[in-house]
TORDRENDREN-55006 format. One record per residue (C-alpha): residue number from 1; x negated, y, z. Coordinates in steps of 0.5 Angstrom, whole numbers, plus 500, padded with zeros to 3 digits. Example, Ala and Ser with C-alpha at 12.3 -4.5 7.8 and 13.67 -1.06 7.14 Angstrom:
BEGIN
<node lolo="1" east="475" north="491" up="516"/>
<node lolo="2" east="473" north="498" up="514"/>
% end
This chain:
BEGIN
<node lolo="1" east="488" north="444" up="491"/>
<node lolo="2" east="481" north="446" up="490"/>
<node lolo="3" east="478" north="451" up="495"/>
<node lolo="4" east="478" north="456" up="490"/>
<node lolo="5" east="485" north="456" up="488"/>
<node lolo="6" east="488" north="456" up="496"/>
<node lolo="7" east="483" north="463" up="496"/>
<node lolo="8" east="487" north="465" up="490"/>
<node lolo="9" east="493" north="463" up="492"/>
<node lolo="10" east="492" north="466" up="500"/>
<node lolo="11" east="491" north="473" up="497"/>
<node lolo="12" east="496" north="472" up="492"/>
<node lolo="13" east="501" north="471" up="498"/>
<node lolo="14" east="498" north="478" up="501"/>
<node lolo="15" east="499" north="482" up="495"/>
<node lolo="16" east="507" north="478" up="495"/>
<node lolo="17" east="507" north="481" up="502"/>
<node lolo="18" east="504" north="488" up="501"/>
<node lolo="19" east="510" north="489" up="495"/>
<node lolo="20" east="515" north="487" up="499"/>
<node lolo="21" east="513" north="494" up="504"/>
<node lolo="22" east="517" north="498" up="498"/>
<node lolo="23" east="523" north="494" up="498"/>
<node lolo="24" east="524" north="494" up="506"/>
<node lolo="25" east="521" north="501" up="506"/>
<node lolo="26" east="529" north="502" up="502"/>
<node lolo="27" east="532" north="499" up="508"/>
<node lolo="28" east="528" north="503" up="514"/>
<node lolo="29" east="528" north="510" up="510"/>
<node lolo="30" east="536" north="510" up="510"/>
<node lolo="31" east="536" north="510" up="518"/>
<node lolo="32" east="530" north="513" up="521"/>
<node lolo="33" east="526" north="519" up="520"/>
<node lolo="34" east="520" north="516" up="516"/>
<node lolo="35" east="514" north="518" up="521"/>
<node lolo="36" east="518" north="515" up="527"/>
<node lolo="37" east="518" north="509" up="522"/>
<node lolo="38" east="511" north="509" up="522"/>
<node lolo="39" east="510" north="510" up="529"/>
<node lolo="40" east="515" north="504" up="531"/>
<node lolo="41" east="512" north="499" up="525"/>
<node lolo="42" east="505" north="501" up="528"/>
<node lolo="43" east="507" north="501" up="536"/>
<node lolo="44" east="510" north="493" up="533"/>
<node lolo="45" east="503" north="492" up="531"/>
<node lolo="46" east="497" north="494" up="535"/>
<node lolo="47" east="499" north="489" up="540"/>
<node lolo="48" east="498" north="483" up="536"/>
<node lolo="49" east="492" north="486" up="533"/>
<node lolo="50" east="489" north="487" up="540"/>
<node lolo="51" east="491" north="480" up="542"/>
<node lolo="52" east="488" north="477" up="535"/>
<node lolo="53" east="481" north="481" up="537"/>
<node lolo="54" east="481" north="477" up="544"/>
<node lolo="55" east="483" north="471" up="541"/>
<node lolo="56" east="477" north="472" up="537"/>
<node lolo="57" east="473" north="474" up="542"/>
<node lolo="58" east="472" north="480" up="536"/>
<node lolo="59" east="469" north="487" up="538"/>
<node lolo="60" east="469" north="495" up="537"/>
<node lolo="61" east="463" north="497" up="533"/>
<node lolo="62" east="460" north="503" up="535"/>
<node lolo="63" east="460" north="509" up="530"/>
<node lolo="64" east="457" north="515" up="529"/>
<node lolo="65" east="461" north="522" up="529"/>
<node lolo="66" east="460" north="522" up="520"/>
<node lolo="67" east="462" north="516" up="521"/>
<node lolo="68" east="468" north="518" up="526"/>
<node lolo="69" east="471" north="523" up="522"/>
<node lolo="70" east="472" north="518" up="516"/>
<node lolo="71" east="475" north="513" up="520"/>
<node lolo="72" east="479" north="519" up="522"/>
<node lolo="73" east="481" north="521" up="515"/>
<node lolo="74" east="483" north="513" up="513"/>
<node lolo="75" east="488" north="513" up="519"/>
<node lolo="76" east="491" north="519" up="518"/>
<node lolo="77" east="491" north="518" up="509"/>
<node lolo="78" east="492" north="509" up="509"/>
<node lolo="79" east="496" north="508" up="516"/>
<node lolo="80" east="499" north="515" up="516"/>
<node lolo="81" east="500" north="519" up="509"/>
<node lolo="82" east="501" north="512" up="506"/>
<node lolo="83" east="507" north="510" up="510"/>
<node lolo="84" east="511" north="517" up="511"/>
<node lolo="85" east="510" north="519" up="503"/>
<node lolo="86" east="512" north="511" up="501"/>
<node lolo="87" east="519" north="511" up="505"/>
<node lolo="88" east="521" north="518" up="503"/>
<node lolo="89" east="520" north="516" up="496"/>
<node lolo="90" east="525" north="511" up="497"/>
<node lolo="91" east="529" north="514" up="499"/>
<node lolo="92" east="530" north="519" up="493"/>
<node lolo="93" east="527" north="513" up="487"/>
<node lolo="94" east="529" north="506" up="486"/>
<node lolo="95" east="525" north="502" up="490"/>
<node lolo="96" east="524" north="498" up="482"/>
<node lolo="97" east="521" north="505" up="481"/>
<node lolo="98" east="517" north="505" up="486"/>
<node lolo="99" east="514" north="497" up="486"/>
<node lolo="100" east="512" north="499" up="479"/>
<node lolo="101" east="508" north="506" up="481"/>
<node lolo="102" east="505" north="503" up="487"/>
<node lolo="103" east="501" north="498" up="483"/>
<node lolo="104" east="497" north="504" up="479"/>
<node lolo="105" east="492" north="503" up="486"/>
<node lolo="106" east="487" north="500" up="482"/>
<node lolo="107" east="487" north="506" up="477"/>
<node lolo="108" east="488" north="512" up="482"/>
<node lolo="109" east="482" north="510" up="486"/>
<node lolo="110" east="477" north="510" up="480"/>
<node lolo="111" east="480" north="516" up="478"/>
<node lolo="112" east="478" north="520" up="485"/>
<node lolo="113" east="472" north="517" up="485"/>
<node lolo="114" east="471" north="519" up="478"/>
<node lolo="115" east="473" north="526" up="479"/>
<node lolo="116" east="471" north="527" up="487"/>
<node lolo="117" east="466" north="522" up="487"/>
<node lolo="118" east="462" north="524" up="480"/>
<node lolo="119" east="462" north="517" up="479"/>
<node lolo="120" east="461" north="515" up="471"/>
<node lolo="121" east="467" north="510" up="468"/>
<node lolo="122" east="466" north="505" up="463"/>
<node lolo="123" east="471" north="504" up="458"/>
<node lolo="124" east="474" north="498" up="461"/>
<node lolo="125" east="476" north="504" up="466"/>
<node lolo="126" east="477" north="509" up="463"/>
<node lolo="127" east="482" north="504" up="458"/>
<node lolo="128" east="486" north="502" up="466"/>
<node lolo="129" east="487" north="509" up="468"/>
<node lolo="130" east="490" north="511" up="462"/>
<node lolo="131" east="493" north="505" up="461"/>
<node lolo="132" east="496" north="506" up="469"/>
<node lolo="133" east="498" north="513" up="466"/>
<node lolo="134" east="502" north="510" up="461"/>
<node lolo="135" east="505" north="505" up="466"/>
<node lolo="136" east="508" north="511" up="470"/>
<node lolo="137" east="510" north="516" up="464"/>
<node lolo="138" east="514" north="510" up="462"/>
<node lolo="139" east="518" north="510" up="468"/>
<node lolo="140" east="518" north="517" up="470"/>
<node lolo="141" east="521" north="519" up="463"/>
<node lolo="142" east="526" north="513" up="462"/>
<node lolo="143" east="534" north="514" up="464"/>
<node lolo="144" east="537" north="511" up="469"/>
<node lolo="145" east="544" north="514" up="471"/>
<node lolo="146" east="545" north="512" up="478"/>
<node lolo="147" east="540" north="517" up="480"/>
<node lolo="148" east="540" north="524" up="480"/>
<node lolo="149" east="534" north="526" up="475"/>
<node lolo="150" east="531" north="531" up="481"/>
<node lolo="151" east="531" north="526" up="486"/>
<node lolo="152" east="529" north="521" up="482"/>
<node lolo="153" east="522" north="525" up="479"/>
<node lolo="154" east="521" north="527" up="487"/>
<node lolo="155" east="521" north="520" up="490"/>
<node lolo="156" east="516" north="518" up="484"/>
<node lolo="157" east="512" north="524" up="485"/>
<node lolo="158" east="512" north="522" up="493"/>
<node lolo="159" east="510" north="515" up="491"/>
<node lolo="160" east="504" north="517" up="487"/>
<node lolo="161" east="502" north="521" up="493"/>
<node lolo="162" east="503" north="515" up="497"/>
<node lolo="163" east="498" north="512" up="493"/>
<node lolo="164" east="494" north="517" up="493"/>
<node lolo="165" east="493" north="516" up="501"/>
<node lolo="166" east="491" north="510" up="500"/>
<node lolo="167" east="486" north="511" up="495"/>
<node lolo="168" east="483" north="516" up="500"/>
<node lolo="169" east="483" north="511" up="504"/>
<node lolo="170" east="478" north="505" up="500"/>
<node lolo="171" east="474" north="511" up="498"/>
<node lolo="172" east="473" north="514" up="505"/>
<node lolo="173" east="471" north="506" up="507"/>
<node lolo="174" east="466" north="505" up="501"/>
<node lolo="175" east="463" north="511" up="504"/>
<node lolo="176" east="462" north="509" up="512"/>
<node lolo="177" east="455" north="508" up="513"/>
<node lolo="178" east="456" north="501" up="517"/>
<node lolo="179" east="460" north="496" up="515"/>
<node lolo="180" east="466" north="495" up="521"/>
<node lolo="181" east="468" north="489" up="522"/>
<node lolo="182" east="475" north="487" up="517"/>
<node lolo="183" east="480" north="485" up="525"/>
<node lolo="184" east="476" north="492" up="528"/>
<node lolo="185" east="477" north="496" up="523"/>
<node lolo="186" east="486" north="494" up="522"/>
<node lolo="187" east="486" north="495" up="529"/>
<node lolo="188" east="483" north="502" up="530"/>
<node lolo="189" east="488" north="504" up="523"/>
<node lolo="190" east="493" north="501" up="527"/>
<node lolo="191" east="492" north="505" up="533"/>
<node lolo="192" east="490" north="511" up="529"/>
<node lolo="193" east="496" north="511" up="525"/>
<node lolo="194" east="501" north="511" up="532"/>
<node lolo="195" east="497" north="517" up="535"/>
<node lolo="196" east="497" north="521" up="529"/>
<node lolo="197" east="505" north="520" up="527"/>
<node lolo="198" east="507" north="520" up="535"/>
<node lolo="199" east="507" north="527" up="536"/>
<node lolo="200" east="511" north="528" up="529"/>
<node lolo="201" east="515" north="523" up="530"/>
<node lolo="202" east="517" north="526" up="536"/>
<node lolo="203" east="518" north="533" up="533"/>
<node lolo="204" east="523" north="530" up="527"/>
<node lolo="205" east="527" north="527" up="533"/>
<node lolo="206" east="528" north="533" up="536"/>
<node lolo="207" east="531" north="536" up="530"/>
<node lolo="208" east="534" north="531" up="526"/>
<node lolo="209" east="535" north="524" up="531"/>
<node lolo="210" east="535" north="518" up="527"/>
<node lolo="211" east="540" north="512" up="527"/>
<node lolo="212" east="536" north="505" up="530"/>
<node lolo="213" east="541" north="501" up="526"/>
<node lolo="214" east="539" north="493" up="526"/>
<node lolo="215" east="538" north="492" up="520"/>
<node lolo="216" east="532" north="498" up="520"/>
<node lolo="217" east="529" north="497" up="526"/>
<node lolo="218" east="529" north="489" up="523"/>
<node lolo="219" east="526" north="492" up="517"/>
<node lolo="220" east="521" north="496" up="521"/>
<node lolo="221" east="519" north="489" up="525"/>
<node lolo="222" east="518" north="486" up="520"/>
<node lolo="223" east="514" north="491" up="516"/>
<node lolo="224" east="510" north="490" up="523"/>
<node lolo="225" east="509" north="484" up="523"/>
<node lolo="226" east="508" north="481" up="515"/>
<node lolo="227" east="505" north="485" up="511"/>
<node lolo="228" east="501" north="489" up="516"/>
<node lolo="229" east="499" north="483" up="521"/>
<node lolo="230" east="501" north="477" up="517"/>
<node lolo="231" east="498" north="480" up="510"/>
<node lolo="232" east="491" north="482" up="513"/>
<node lolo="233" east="490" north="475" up="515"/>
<node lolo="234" east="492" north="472" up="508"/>
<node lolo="235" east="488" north="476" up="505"/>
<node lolo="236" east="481" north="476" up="509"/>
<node lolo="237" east="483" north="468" up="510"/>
<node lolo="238" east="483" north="469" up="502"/>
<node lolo="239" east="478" north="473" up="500"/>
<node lolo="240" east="473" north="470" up="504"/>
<node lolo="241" east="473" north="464" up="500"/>
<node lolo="242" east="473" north="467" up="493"/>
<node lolo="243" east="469" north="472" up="490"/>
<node lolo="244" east="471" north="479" up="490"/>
<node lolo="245" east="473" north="481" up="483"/>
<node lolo="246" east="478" north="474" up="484"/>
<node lolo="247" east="481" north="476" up="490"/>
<node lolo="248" east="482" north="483" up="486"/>
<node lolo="249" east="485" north="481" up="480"/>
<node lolo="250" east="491" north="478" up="487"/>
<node lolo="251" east="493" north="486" up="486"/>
<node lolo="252" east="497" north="485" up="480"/>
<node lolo="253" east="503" north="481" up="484"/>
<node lolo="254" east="504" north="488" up="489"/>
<node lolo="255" east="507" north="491" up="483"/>
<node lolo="256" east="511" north="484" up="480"/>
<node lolo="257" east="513" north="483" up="488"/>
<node lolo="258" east="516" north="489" up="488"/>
<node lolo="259" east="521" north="490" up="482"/>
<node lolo="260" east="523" north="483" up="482"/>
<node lolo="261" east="525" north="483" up="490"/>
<node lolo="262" east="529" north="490" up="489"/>
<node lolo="263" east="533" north="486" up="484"/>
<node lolo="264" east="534" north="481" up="488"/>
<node lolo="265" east="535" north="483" up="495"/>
<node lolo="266" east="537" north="490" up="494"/>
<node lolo="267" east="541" north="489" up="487"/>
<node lolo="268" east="538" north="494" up="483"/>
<node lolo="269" east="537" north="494" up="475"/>
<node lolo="270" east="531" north="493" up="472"/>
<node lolo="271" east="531" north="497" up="466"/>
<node lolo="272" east="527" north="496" up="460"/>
<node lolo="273" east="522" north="501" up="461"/>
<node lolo="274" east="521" north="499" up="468"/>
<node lolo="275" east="519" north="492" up="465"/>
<node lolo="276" east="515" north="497" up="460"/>
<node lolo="277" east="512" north="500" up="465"/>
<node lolo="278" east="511" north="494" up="469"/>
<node lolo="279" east="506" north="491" up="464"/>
<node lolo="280" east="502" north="497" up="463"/>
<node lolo="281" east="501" north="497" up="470"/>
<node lolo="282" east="498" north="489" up="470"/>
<node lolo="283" east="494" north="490" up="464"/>
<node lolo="284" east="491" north="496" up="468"/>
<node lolo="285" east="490" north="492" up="474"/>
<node lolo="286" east="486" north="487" up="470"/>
<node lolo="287" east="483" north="492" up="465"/>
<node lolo="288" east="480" north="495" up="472"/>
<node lolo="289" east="478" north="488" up="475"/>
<node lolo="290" east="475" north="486" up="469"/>
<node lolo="291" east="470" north="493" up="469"/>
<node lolo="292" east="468" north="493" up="476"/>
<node lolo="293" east="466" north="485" up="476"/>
<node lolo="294" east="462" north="486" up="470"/>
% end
């Protein structure tokens, strides 16, 4: 296997990983509250990162307060508002609608930045975002009897603001003024998502207990431990040894990841639409890749 292909293959199996935090997302929000979720899965994780920084004799940079706020901001949207958001959307959606959604992350971010950041699309870009929109409408509006329409429209709706969060969160770090370290960076969102779900967790415990079954407080490890610590080496190895327009296009297996894992651990039927939905999310992913490496 050339170098090339293994880089590929390495940021592919991230994005694999990264998918699969919707389906897991399914089990963990049956039990516990979403940001004692959070909380735990980063409390999981921070050890194993501050592990990795002194294994690899990395360091923290030293930032100014602009700079500071922004960080701040990215934890509290990426490691915070993403999390919450996703698991309670799957808790009122599929986690099928959810893997589909999830994948318009290429396009929404183009959107802010074009509607907050004042940044001008081409119309490769202007094709994905309404070819995301497209994707999203397709599930929104398609029937499916198992679910409450309500319900299920408030969890696509908590889906998209998941990530929305996580837009934020790639804008605010395109924005940082120095460049911060990728292991330095993982850990400070690490450990900024456990300060800032602490004290929210702790109040939705006292006023709504949860249940720490097994199976989610295994969901809860292993979204710790494999798409959070082992989807970040993945990548990083990865998309250290391609190019970044190759390594992104790497994006469209979340969304195939996601769909055919809800149907294959948690049962769920794949609709026709969601498929049609599924295809316009990829070809928006690929529309959007193909404009920013041109």
């Amino acid at each position: 296997m050339s170098a090339s292909l293994k880089a590929q293959f390495l940021c592919s199996l991230a994005m694999v990983l990264v998918g699969s935090t919707v389906v897991v997302s399914k089990v963990i929000g049956q039990d516990i509250e979403p940001f004692l979720a959070t909380a735990l899965r980063h409390a999981a994780a921070l050890p194993v990162f501050l592990l990795l920084m002194w294994a690899t004799g990395a360091r923290f940079v030293r930032v100014n307060w602009r700079d500071a706020a922004l960080l701040l901001l990215q934890a509290a949207a990426g490691s915070v508002g993403y999390s919450v958001l996703l698991i309670q959307g799957v808790k009122l959606a599929s986690a099928s609608d959810a893997s589909v959604i999830a994948g318009t992350l290429p396009a929404v971010a183009a959107l802010f930045a074009v509607v907050f950041l004042g940044e001008r699309p081409g119309l490769r870009m202007a094709l994905s975002i309404m070819l995301a929109t497209a994707g999203v409408m397709s599930v929104a509006l398609s029937p499916e009897l198992s679910t409450p329409a309500n319900h299920r429209l408030a969890g696509i709706a908590l889906v998209l603001g998941a990530i929305a969060c996580e837009a934020v969160f790639i804008l605010a770090n395109k924005r940082l003024s120095q460049p911060v370290p990728a292991l330095a960076l993982s850990t400070l969102m690490c450990a900024g998502g456990l300060l800032l779900s602490a004290v929210p967790a702790w109040f939705a415990l006292q006023a709504l207990p949860s249940t720490l079954s097994t199976p989610a407080l295994l969901g809860v490890a292993y979204y710790a431990w494999v798409p959070t610590v082992g989807g970040f080496l993945l990548w990083y190895a990865g998309s250290a040894k391609t190019s970044g327009a190759r390594a992104s296009l790497a994006t469209v297996w979340l969304p195939v990841s996601g769909l055919l894992l809800s149907a294959l651990f948690l049962g769920e039927t794949i609709h026709t639409w969601q498929w049609v939905g599924l295809g316009c999310v990829v070809l928006a992913i690929v529309m959007a890749r193909s404009s920013s490496s041109a």
